[in-house]
PAZAPA-4460 file (N, C-alpha, C; in steps of 0.05 Angstrom, whole numbers, plus 32768, in hexadecimal, padded with zeros to 4 digits):
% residues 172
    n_x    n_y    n_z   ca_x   ca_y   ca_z    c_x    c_y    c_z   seq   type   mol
   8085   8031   7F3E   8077   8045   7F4E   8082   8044   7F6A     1      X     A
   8080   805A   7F7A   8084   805A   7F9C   8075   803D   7FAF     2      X     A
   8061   803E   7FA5   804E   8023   7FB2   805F   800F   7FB1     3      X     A
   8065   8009   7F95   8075   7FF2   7F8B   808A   7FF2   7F96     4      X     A
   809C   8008   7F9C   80B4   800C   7FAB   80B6   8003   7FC4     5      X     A
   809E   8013   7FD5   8098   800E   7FF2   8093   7FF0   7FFD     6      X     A
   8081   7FE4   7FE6   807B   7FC7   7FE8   8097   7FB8   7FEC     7      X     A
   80AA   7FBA   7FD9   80C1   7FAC   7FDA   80D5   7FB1   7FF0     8      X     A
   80D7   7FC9   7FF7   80E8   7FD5   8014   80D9   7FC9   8025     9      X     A
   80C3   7FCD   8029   80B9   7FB9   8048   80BC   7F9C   803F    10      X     A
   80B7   7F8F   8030   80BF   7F7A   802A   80D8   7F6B   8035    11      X     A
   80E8   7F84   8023   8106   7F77   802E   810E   7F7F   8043    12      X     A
   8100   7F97   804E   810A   7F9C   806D   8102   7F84   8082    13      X     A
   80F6   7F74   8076   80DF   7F65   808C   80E9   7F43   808C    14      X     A
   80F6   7F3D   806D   80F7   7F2A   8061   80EF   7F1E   8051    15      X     A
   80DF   7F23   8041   80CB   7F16   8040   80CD   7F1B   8016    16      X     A
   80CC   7F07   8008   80D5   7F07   7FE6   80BD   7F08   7FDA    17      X     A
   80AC   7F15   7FD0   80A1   7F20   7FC3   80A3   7F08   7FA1    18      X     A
   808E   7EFD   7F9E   8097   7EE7   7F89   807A   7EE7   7F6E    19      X     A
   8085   7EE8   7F61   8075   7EF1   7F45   8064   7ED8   7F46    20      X     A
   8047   7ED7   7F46   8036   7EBC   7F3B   8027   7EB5   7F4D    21      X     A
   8034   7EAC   7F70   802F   7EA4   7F79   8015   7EA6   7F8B    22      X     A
   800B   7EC8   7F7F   7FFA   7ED2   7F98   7FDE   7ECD   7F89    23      X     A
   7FC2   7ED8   7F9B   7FAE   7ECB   7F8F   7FA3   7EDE   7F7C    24      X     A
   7FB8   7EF2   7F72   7FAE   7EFA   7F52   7FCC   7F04   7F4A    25      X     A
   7FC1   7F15   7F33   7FDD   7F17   7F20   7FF0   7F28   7F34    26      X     A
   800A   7F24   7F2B   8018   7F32   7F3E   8034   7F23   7F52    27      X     A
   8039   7F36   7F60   804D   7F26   7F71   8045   7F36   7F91    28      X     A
   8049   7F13   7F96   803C   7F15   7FB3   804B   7F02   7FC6    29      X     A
   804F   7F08   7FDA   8050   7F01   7FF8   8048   7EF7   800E    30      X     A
   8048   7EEC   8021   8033   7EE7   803E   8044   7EE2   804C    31      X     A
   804A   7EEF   8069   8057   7EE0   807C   8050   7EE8   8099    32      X     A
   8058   7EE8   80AD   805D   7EF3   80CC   8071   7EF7   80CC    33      X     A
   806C   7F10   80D1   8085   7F26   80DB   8083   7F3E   80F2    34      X     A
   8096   7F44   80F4   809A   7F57   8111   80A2   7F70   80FC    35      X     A
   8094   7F86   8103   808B   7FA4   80FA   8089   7FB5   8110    36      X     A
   80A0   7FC5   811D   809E   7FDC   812E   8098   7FCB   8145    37      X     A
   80A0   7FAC   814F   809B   7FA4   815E   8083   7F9A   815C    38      X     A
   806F   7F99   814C   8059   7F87   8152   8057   7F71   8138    39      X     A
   8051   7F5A   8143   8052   7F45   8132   802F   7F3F   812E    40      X     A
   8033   7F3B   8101   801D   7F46   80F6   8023   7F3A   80DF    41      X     A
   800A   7F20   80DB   800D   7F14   80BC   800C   7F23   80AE    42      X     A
   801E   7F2C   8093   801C   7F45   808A   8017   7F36   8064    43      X     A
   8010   7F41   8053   8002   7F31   8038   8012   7F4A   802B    44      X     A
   8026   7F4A   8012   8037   7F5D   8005   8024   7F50   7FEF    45      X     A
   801D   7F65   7FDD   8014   7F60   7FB5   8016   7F80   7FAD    46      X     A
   802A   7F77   7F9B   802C   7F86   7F86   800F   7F7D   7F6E    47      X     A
   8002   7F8E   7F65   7FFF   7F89   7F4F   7FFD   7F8B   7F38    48      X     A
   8002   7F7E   7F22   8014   7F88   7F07   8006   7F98   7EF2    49      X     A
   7FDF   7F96   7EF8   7FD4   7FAE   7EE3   7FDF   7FC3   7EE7    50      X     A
   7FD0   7FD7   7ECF   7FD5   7FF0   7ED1   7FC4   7FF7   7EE9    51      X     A
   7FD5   800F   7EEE   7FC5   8024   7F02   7FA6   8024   7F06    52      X     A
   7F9B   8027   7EE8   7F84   8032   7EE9   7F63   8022   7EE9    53      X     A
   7F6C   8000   7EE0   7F6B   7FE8   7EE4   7F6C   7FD8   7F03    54      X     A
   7F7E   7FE3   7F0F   7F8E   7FC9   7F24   7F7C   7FC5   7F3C    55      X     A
   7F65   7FCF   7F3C   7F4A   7FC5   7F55   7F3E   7FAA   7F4D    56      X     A
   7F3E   7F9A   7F33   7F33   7F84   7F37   7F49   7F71   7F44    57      X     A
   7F6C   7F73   7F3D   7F7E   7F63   7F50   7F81   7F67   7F67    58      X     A
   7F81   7F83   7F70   7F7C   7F89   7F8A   7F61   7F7E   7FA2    59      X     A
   7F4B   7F7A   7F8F   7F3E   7F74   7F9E   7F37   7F58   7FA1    60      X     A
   7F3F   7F47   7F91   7F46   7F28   7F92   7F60   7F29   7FA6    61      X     A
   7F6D   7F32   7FA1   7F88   7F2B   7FBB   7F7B   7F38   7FD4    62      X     A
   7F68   7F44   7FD7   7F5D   7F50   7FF4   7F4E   7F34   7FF7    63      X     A
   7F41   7F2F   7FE8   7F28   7F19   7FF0   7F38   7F05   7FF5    64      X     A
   7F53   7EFC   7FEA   7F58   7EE6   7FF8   7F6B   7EE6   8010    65      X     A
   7F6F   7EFA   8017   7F8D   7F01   8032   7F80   7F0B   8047    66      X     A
   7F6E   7F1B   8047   7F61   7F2C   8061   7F39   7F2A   805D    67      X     A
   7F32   7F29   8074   7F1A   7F24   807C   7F08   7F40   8073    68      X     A
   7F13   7F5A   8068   7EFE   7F69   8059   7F14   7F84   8050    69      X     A
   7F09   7F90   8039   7F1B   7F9E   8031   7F23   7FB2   804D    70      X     A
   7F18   7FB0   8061   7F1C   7FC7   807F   7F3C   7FC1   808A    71      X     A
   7F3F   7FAD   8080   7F5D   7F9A   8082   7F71   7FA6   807B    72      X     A
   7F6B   7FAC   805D   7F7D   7FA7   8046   7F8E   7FC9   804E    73      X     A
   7FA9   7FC6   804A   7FB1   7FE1   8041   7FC5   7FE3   8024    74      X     A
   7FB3   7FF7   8018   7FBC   8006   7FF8   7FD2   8020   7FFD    75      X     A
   7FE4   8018   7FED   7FFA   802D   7FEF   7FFA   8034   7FD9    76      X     A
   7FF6   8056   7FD7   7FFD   805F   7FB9   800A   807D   7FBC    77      X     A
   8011   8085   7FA1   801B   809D   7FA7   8002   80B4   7FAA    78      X     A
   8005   80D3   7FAF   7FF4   80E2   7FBA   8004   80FE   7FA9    79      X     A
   7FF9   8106   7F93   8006   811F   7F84   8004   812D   7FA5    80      X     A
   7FEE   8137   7FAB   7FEB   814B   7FBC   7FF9   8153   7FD6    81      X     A
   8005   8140   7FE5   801C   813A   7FFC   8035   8145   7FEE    82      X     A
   8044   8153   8006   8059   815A   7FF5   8071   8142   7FF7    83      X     A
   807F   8139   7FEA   808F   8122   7FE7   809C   8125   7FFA    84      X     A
   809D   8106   8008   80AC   80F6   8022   809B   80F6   802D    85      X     A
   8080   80F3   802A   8068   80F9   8046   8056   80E4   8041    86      X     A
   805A   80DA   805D   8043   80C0   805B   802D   80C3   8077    87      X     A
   8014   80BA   805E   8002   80C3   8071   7FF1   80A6   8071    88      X     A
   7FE5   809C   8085   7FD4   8087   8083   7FAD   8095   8086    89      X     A
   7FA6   8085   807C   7F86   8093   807E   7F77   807B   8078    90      X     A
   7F58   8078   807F   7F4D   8065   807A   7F32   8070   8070    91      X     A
   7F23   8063   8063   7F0C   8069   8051   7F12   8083   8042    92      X     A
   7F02   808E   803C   7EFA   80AA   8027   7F02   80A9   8010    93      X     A
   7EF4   80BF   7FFF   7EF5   80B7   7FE7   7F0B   80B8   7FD9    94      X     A
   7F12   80A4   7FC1   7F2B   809D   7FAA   7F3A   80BB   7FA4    95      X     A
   7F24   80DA   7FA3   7F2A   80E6   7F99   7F38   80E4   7F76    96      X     A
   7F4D   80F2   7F75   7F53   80EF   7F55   7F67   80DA   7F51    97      X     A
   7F6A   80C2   7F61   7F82   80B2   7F5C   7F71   8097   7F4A    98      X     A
   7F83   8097   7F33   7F6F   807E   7F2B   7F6C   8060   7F2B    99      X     A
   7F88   805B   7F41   7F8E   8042   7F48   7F7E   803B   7F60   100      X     A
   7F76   8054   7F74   7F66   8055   7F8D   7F4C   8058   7F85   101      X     A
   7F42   805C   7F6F   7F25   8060   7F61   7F26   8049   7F57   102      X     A
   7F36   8036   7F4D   7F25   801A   7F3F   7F2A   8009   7F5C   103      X     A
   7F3C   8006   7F6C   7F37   7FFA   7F84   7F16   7FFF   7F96   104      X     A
   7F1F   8014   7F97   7EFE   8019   7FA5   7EE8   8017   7F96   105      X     A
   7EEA   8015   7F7E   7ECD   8008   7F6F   7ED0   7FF3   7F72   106      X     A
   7EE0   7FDF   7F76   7EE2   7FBC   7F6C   7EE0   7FB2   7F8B   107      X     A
   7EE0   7FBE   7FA0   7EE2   7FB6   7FC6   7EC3   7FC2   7FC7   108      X     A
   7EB0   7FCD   7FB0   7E8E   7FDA   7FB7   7E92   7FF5   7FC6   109      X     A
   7EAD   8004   7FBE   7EA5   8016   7FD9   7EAA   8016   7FF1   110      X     A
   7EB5   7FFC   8000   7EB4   7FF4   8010   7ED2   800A   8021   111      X     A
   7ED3   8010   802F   7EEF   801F   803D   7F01   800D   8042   112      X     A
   7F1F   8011   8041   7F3A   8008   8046   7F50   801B   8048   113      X     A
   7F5F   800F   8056   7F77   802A   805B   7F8A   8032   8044   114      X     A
   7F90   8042   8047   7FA0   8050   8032   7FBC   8059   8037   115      X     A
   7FCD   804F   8037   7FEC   805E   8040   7FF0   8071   801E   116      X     A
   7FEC   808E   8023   7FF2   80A2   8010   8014   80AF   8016   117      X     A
   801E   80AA   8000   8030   80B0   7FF3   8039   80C7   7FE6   118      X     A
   803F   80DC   7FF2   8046   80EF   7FEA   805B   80FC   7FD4   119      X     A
   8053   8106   7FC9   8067   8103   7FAD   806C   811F   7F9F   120      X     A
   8058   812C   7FAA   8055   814E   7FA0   8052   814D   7F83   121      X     A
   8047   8169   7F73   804C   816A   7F5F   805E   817F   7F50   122      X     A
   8067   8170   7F40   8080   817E   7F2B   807C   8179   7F0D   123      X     A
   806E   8189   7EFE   8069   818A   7EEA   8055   8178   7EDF   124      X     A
   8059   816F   7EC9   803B   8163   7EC8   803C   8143   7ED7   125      X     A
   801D   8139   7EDA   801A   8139   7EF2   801C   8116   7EE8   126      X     A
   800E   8111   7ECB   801D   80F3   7EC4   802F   80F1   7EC9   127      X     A
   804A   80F9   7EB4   8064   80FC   7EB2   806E   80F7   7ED2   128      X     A
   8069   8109   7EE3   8075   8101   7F01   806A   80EE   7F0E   129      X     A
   804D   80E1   7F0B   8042   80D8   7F16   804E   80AD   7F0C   130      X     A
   8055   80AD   7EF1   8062   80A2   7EE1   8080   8093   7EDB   131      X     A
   808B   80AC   7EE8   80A6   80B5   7EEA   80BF   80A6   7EF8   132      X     A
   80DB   80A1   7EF5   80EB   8099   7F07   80EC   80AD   7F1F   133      X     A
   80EE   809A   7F33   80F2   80A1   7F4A   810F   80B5   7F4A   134      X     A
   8120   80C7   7F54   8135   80CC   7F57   8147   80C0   7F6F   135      X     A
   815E   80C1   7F6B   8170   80A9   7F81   816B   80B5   7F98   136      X     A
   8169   80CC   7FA1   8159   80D5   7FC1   8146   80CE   7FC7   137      X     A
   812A   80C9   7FB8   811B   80BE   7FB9   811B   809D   7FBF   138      X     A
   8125   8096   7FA6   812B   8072   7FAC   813C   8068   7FC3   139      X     A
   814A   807A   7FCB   8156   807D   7FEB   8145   8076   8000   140      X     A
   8134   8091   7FFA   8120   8093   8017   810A   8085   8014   141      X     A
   810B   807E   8003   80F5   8061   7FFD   8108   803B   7FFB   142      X     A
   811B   803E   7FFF   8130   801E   8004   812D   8015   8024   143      X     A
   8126   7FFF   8023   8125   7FE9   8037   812C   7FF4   804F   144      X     A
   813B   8004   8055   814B   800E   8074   814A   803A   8067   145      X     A
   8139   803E   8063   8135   8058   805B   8123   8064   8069   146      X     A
   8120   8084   8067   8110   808F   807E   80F6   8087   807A   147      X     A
   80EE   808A   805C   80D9   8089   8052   80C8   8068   805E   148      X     A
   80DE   8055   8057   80CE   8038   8060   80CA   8035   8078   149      X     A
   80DC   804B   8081   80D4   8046   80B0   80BC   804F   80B0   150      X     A
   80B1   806D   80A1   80A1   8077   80A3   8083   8069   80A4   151      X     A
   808A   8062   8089   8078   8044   8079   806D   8036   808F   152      X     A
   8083   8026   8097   807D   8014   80AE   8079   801D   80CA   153      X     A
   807C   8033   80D5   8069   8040   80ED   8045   803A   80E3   154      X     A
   8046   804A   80CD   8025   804F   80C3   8019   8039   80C1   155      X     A
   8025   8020   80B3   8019   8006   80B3   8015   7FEF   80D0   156      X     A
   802D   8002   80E3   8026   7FFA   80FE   800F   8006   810B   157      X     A
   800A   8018   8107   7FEB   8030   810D   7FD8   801E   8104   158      X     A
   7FD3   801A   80E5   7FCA   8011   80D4   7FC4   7FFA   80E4   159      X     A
   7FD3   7FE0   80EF   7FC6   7FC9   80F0   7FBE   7FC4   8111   160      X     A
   7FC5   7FDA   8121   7FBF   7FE3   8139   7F98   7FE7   8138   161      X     A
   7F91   7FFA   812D   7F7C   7FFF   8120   7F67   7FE2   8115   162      X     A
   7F77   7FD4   8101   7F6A   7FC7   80FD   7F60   7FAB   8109   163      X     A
   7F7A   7FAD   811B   7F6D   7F98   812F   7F5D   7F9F   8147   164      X     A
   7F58   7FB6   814E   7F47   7FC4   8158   7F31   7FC0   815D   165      X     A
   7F27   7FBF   8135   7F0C   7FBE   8129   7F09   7FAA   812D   166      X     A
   7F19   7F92   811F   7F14   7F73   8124   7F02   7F6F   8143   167      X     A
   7F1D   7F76   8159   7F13   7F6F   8170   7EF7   7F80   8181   168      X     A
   7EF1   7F92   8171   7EDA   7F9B   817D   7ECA   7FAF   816E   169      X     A
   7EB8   7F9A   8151   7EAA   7FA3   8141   7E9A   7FB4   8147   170      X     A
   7E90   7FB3   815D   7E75   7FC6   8164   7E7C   7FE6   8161   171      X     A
   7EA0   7FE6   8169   7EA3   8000   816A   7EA2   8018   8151   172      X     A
***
């Protein structure tokens, strides 16, 4: 999937090996400090290996053990509706029709977390693409030093800008 893609480009843009077992659910996972757009930010990489439609009970065991509330956590998935190359970050609202962002948000109570959406457009049916190999333009602009992973990584600089925000001044 793009998620899965994106996960591994920042990874390796950052350094950081991505290792099957190790993390606190199924999957392959990461932890380190790293420098992102200039700001240095423990950052927690998990892939995780259920299906799509499943993957909120690993997701939300690897939230509970890396970050202090799912408000932390950011979920990257693709977005039929964005037209492909477009990354958008957003936080709370609803799963809408994605069903990897619908069992996450049932297994976190509802609770809001950010969302880096993944634009992917649609082209025919909407499994099949949704499913689908990436094409080598695509896997381009989604590789480690690609437009797509700069992009990535601006939003997750936003993203943790924000969330330390909250941290430092709950009331707001």
């Amino acid at each position: 999937s793009v998620g899965h893609l994106i996960v591994d480009s920042l990874a390796a843009k950052l350094g950081a090996e991505l290792t099957e077992g190790t993390g606190p659910a199924d999957g392959f996972f990461t932890r380190q400090l790293s420098e992102l757009n200039g700001q240095f930010l423990e950052i927690a990489f998990y892939k995780p290996m259920a299906s799509m439609n499943v993957l909120g009970h690993q997701v939300s065991k690897a939230c509970r053990a890396t970050v202090p509330s799912p408000a932390s956590m950011i979920v990257i998935h693709d977005d039929l509706d964005l037209p492909p190359a477009t990354v958008k970050g957003t936080f709370g609202g609803p799963p809408g029709g994605h069903k990897g962002v619908r069992s996450v948000y049932s297994c976190v109570q509802g609770r809001p977390f950010y969302r880096l959406q993944i634009g992917i457009g649609r082209r025919g049916d909407a499994k099949d693409h949704v499913l689908g190999q990436l094409d080598t333009l695509e896997r381009q602009f989604w590789s480690p030093y690609g437009k797509g992973t700069h992009l990535a990584g601006e939003q997750i600089s936003k993203i943790h800008l924000d969330i330390l925000r909250t941290l430092n001044n709950p009331d707001e």
